[in-house]
C-alpha positions in Angstrom: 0.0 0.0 0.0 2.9 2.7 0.3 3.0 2.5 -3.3 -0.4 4.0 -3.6 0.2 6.8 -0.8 3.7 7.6 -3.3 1.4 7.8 -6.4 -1.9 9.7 -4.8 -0.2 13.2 -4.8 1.5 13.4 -8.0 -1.9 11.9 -9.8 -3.8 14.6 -7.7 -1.2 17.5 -9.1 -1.4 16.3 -12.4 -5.0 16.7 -12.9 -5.3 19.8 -11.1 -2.7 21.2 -14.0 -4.5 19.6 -16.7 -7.9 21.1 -15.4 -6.3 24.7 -15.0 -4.9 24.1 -18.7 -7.6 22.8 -20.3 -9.9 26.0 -18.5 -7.4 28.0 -19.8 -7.3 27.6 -23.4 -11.2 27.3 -23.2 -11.4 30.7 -22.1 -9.4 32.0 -25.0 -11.3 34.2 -27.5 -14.8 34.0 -27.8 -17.6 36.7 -27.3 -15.0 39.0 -25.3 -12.0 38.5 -26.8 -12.2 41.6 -28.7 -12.8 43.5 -25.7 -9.9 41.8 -24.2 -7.7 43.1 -26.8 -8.7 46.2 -27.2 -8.0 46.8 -23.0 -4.3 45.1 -24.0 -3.8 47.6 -26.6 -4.6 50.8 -24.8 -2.5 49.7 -21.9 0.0 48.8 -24.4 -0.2 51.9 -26.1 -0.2 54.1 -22.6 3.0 52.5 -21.3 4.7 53.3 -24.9 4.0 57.2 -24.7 4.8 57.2 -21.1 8.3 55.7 -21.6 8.5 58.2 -25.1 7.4 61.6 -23.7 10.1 63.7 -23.2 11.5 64.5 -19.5 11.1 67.9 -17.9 14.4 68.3 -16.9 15.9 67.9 -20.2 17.6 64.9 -19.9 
């Protein structure tokens, strides 16, 4: 029987990670994805001017 105590946990891990995977590719896209893009994009594009706008003290 200490074989199946040794076994029990990693079986348990590995399909906990195969649930969280599989959830996460199902949530890709769909319905909001263009919502979630567009979000990606302004923060995207927010960060960018930040780190282009000029300094005020010149340097």
């Amino acid at each position: 029987m200490d074989y199946v105590s040794a076994l029990v946990p990693p079986v348990v891990m590995a399909v906990f990670f195969i649930g969280l995977v599989v959830t996460i590719v199902k949530s890709q896209g769909g319905p909001n994805k263009a919502k979630e893009d567009a979000a990606v994009d302004l923060a995207i594009g927010r960060a960018e001017s930040v780190q282009q706008a000029p300094r005020a003290d010149g340097a």
